[in-house]
C-alpha positions in Angstrom: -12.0 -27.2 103.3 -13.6 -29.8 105.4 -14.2 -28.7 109.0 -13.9 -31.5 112.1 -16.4 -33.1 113.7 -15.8 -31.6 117.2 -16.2 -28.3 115.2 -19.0 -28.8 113.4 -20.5 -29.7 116.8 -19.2 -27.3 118.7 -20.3 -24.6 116.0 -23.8 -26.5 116.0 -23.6 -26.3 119.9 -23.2 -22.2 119.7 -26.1 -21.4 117.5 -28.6 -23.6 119.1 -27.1 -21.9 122.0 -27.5 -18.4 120.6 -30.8 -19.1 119.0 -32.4 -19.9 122.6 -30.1 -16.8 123.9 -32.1 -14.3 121.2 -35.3 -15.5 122.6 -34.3 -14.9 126.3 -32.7 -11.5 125.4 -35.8 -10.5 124.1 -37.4 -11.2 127.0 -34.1 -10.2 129.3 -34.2 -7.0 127.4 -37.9 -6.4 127.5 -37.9 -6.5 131.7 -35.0 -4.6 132.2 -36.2 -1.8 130.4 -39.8 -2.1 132.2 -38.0 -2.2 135.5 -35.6 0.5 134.7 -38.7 2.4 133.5 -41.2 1.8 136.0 -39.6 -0.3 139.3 -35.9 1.1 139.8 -33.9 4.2 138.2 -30.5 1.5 139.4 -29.3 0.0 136.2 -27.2 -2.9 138.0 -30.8 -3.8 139.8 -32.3 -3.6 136.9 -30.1 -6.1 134.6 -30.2 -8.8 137.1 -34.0 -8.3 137.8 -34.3 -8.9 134.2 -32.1 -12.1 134.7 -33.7 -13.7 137.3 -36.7 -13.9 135.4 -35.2 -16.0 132.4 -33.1 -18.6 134.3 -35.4 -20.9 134.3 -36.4 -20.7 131.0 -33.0 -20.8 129.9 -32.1 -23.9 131.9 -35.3 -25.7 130.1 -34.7 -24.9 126.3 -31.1 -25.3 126.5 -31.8 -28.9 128.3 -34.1 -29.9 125.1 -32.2 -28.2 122.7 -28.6 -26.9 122.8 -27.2 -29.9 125.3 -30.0 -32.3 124.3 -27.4 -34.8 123.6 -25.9 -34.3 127.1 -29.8 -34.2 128.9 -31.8 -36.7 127.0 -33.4 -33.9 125.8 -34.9 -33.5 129.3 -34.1 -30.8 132.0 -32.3 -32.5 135.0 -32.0 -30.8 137.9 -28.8 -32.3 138.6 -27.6 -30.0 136.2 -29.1 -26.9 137.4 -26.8 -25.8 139.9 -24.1 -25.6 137.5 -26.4 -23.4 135.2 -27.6 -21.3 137.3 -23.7 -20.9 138.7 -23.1 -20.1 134.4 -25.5 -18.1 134.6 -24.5 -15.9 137.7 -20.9 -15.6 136.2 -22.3 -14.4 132.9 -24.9 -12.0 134.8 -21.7 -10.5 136.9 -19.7 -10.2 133.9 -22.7 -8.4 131.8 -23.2 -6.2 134.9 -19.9 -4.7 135.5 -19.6 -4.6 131.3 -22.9 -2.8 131.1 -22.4 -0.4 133.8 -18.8 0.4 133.2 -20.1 0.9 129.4 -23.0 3.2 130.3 -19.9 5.4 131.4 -19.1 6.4 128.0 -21.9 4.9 125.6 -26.0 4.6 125.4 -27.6 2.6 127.9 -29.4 0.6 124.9 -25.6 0.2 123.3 -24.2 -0.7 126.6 -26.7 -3.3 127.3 -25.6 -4.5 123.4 -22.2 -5.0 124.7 -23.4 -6.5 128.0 -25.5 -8.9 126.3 -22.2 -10.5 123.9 -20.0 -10.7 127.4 -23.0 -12.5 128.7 -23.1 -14.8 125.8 -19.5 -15.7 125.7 -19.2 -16.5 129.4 -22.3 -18.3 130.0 -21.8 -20.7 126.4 -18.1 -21.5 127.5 -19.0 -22.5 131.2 -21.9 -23.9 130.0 -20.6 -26.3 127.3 -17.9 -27.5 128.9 -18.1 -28.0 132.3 -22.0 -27.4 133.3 -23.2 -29.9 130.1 -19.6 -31.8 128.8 -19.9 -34.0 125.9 -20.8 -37.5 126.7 -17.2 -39.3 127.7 -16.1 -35.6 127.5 -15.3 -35.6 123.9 -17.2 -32.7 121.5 -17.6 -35.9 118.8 -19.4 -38.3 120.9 
């Protein structure tokens, strides 16, 4: 079975997206642990310290890989607002998912579940309204 070009894209879109994502959860991951360690025993300050720090670099990666279609493969900061909004959605939702988890589970498996709430959030805004498809089609 033949999948769609919108699919294919779309699919394509989410890697790319998820590949850049692994790099900034490392890093994500890496600070909120340090801060939680050594800065603040709060694990809600902690999680969007650790966000703060990889905005920007998320924002620049995405703009010359994921959406390079959409960006020229350049970061405009006409777009940024709307990523940084993304990502501020995505960093509420993994907040409240990571501290309601550490209720019942790990903090390193709470922070596992906060991290794929955070993924599917900020892709969805993201793709389609922060970076839409050129004439806002997925197979342009």
């Amino acid at each position: 079975m033949k999948l769609s070009a919108p699919f294919g894209r779309l699919s394509f879109k989410a890697t790319s997206f998820a590949l850049v994502g692994g790099l900034n959860t490392v890093l994500d991951t890496s600070i909120f642990f340090l801060l939680l360690a050594y800065v603040t025993s709060s694990i809600a300050a902690a999680n969007v310290g650790a966000w703060l720090t990889v905005i920007v670099w998320s924002f620049v990666m995405n703009s010359f890989t994921t959406f390079s279609a959409e960006t020229g493969a350049k970061p405009r900061l006409r777009h940024f607002p709307g990523f940084v909004g993304s990502g501020i959605m995505a960093v509420t939702a993994s907040t409240i998912a990571i501290v309601l988890a550490a209720m019942v589970m790990p903090v390193w498996a709470a922070k596992a579940l906060a991290i794929l709430v955070s993924f599917t959030v900020n892709f969805s805004i993201t793709h389609f309204l922060v970076f839409p498809a050129k004439g806002g089609r997925d197979d342009a």
